[in-house]
C-alpha positions as CSV (number, residue, x, y, z in Angstrom):
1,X,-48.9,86.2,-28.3
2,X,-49.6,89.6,-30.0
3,X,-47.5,88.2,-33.0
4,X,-49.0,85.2,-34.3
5,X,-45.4,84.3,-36.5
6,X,-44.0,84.0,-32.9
7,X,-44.5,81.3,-30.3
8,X,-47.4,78.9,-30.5
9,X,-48.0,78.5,-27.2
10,X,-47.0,79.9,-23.9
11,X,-49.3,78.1,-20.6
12,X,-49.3,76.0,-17.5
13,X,-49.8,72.2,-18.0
14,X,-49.7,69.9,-15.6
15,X,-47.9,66.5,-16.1
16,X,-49.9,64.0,-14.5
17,X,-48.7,60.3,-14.5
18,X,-51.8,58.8,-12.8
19,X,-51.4,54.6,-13.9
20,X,-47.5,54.4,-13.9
21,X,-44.5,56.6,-13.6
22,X,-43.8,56.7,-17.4
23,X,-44.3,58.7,-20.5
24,X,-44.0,58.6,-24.6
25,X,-43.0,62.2,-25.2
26,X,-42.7,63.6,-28.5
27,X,-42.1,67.1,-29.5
28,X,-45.6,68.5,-31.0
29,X,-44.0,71.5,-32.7
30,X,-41.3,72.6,-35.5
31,X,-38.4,72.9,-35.3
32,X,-38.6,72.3,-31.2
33,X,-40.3,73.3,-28.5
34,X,-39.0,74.3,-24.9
35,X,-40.5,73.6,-21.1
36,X,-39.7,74.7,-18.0
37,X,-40.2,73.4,-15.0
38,X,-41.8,74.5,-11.8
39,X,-42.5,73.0,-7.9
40,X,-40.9,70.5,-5.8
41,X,-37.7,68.9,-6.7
42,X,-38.0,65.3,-8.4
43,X,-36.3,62.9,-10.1
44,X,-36.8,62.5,-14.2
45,X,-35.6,59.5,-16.2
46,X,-34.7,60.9,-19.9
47,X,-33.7,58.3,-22.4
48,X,-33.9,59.0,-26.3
49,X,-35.5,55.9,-28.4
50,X,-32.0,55.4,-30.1
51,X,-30.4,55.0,-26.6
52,X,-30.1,51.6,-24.4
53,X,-30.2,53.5,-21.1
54,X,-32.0,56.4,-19.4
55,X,-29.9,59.3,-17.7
56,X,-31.7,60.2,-14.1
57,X,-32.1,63.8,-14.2
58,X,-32.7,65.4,-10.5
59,X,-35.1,68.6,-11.9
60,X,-35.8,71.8,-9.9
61,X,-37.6,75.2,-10.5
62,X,-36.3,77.4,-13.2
63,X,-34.5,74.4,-15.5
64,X,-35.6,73.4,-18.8
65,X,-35.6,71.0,-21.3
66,X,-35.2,71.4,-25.3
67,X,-37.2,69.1,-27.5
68,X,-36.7,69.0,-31.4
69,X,-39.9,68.5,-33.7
70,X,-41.1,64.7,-33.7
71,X,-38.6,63.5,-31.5
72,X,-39.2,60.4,-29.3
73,X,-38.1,60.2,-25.8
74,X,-39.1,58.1,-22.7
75,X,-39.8,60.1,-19.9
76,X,-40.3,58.8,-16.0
77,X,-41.2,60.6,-13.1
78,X,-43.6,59.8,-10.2
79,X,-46.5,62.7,-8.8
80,X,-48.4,65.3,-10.8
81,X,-45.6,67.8,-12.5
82,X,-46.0,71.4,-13.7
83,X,-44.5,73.1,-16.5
84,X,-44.8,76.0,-18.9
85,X,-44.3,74.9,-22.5
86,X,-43.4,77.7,-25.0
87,X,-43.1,76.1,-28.6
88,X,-41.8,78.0,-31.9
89,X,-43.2,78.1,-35.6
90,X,-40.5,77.3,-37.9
91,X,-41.3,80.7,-39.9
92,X,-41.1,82.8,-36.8
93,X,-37.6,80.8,-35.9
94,X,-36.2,81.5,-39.5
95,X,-37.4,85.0,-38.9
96,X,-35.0,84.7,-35.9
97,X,-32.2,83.1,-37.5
98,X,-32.3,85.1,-40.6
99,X,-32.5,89.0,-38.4
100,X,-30.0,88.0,-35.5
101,X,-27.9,84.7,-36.8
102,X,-26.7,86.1,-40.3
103,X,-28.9,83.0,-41.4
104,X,-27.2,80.2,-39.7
105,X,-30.0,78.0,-37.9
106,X,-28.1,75.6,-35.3
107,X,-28.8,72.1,-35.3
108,X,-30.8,71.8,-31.7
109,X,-30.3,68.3,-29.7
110,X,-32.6,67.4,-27.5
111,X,-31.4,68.2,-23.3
112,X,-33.0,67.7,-20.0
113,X,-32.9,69.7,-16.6
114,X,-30.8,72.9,-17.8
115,X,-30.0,75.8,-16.1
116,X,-29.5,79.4,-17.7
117,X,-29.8,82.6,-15.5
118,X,-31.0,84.4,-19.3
119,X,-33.5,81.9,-20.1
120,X,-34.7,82.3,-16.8
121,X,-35.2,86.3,-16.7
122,X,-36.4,86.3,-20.4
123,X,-39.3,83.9,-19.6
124,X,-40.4,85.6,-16.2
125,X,-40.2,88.9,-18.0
126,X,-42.7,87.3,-20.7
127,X,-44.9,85.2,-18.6
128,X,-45.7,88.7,-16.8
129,X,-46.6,90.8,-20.5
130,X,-48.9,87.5,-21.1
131,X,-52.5,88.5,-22.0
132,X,-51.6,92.4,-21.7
133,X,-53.1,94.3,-24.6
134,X,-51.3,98.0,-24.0
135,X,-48.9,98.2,-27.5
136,X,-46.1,99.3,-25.9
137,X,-46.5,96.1,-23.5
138,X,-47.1,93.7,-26.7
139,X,-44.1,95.6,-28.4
140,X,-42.3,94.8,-25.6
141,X,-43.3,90.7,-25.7
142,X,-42.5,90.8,-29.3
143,X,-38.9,91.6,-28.9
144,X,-38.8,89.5,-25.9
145,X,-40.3,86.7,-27.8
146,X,-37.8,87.1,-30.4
147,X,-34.7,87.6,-28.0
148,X,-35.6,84.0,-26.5
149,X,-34.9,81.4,-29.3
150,X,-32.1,83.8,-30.4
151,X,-30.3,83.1,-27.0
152,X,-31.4,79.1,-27.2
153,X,-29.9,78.9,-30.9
154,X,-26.8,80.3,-30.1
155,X,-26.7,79.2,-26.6
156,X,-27.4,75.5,-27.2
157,X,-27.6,74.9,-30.6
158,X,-25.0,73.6,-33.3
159,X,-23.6,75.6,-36.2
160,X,-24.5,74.2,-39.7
161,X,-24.3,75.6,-43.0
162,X,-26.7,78.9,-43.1
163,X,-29.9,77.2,-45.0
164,X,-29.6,80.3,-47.6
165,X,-26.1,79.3,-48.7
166,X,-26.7,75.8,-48.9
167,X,-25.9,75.0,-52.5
168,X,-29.1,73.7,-54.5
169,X,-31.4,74.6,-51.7
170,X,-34.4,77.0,-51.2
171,X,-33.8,80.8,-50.9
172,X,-34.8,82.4,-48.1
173,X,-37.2,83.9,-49.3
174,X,-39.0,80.5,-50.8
175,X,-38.3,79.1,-47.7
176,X,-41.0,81.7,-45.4
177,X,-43.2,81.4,-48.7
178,X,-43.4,77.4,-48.3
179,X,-43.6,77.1,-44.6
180,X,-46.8,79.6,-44.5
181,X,-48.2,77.9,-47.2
182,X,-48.0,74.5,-45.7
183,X,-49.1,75.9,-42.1
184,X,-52.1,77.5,-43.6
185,X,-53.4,74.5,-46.0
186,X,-52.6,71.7,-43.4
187,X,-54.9,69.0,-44.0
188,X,-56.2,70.1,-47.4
189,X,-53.7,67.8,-49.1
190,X,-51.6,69.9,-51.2
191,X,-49.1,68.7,-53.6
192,X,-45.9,69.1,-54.6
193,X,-46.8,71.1,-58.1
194,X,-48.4,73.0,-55.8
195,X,-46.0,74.0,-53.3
196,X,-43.3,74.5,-56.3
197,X,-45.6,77.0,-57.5
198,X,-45.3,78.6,-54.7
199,X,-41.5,78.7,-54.5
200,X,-41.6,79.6,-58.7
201,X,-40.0,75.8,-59.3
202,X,-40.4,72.8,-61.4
203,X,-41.8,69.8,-59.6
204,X,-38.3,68.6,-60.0
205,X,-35.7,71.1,-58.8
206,X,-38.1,72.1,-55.8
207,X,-38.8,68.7,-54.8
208,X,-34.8,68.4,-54.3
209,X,-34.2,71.8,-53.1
210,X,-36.8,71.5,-50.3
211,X,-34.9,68.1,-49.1
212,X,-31.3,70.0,-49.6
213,X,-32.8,72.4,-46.7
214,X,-34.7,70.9,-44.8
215,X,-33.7,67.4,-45.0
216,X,-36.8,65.6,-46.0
217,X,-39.5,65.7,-48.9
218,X,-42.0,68.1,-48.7
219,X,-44.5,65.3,-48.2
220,X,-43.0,63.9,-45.3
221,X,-42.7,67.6,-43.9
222,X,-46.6,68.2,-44.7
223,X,-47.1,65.1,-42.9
224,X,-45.7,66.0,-39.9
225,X,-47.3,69.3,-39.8
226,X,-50.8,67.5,-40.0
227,X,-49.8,64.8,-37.2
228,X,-48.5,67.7,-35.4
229,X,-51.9,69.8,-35.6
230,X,-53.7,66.4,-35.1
231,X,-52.3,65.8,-31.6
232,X,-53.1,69.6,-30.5
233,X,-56.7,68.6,-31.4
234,X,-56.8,65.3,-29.3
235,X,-54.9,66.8,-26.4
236,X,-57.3,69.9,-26.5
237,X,-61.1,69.1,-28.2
238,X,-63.5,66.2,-27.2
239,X,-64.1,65.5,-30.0
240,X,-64.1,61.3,-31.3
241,X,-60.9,60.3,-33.3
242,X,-62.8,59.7,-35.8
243,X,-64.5,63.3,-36.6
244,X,-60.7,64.6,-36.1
245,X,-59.2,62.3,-38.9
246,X,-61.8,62.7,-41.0
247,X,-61.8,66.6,-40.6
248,X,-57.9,66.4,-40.7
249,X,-58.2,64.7,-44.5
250,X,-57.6,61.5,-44.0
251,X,-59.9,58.4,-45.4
252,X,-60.4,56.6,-42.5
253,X,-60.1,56.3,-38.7
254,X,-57.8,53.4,-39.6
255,X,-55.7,55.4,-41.5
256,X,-55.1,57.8,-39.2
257,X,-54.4,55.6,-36.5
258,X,-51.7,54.0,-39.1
259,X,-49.8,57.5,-40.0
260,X,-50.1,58.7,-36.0
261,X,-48.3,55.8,-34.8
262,X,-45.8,55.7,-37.7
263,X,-44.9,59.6,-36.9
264,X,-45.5,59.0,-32.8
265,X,-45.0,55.8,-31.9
266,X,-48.1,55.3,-30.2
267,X,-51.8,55.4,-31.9
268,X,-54.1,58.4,-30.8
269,X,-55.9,56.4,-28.3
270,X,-52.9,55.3,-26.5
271,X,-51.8,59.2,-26.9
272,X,-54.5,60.6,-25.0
273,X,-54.4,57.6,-22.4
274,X,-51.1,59.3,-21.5
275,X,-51.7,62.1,-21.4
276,X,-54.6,61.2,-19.1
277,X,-57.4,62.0,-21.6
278,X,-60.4,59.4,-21.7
């Protein structure tokens, strides 16, 4: 995308289940990521990891599902599936929230096989401005790419407390400063003095502010961050688990197995197993 605060990613991918009709899925991006689905109509099993039972979904072209970041669900379909999977940067969604939701940023569940005639025309109107490098054509993608999660959020989400009013949490404007510094350091290991530096805090008050609004420590979100960026490179690089962790900061191979499958339930050999990568 001509904006590189807006969506992360915006491509074809193709679903394959080759050994068995099953899937771990887990959201790779913050605060959510969307798909939508194209081809034949087939049947989807969705059932979230807190849940005893699956809901049989019976998905067609032009539905979509909504995936919050590191959320666990068990998929199940049979046959090769395609979909287009847009995700969103949590600075380029607070960017969104702040310009057309007054600030409020709705709490997003995850949903399967939806239907919205808006969603729909939004996303074939941006598919076709993909790759097009005439600026009123990327001014155009922009506002489209803007217009999207702003329909999604207040379409589908659920009102909380705007994150800049919520008493003893991070301004706004500490809020865009934190994110982009944790998105551009990932894997360098940055601490907490640093990153309340960054917001103009002590150690203290921004280590509780940070959990006030986003409802974990900094750590944990920096850590989910690096998982995140470390599943993009085993879904998309040939490279050896080992070169990623090491790369990605961590001490060991083991290690990094140990934090993957704490944050995805599944080590990163089993992740690329299903997502038939070998």
């Amino acid at each position: 995308m001509p904006d590189p605060s807006g969506p992360r990613r915006c491509s074809g991918r193709r679903l394959a289940n080759r050994h068995a009709p099953q899937c771990l899925a887990r959201s790779l991006s913050s605060p959510w990521h969307w798909s939508s689905l194209a081809g034949a109509p087939f049947d989807l099993d969705w059932q979230d990891l807190d849940e005893q039972t699956s809901i049989r979904h019976r998905v067609e072209t032009g539905q979509f599902h909504i995936l919050p970041p590191m959320t666990p669900v068990q998929l199940h379909w049979t046959g090769t599936q395609t979909a287009a999977v847009i995700t969103f940067s949590p600075t380029f969604l607070s960017k969104v929230a702040d310009e057309f939701l007054d600030g409020v940023m709705p709490r997003i569940a995850p949903r399967a096989a939806l239907s919205d005639t808006i969603v729909r025309y939004l996303t074939s109107t941006l598919h076709d401005k993909i790759g097009r490098r005439e600026h009123h054509i990327t001014r155009c993608a922009e506002r489209i790419s803007a217009s999207l999660p702003c329909h999604l959020l207040a379409s589908f989400g659920e009102t909380q407390v705007p994150r800049s009013q919520a008493k003893g949490g991070l301004g706004t404007a500490q809020q865009r400063r934190v994110l982009a510094f944790i998105e551009a350091h990932v894997g360098e290991g940055v601490g907490v003095d640093t990153l309340a530096a960054e917001a103009g805090l002590s150690r203290h008050h921004f280590s509780r502010a940070f959990k006030k609004t986003f409802g974990q420590s900094p750590c944990r979100y920096a850590q989910e961050r690096l998982i995140h960026k470390a599943t993009e490179r085993l879904l998309t690089s040939r490279e050896s688990i080992t070169e990623i962790a090491h790369d990605m900061g961590f001490s060991s191979s083991n290690y990094f197995a140990f934090v993957f499958r704490k944050h995805m339930g599944v080590g990163p050999e089993e992740f690329r197993r299903q997502h038939g990568i070998h």
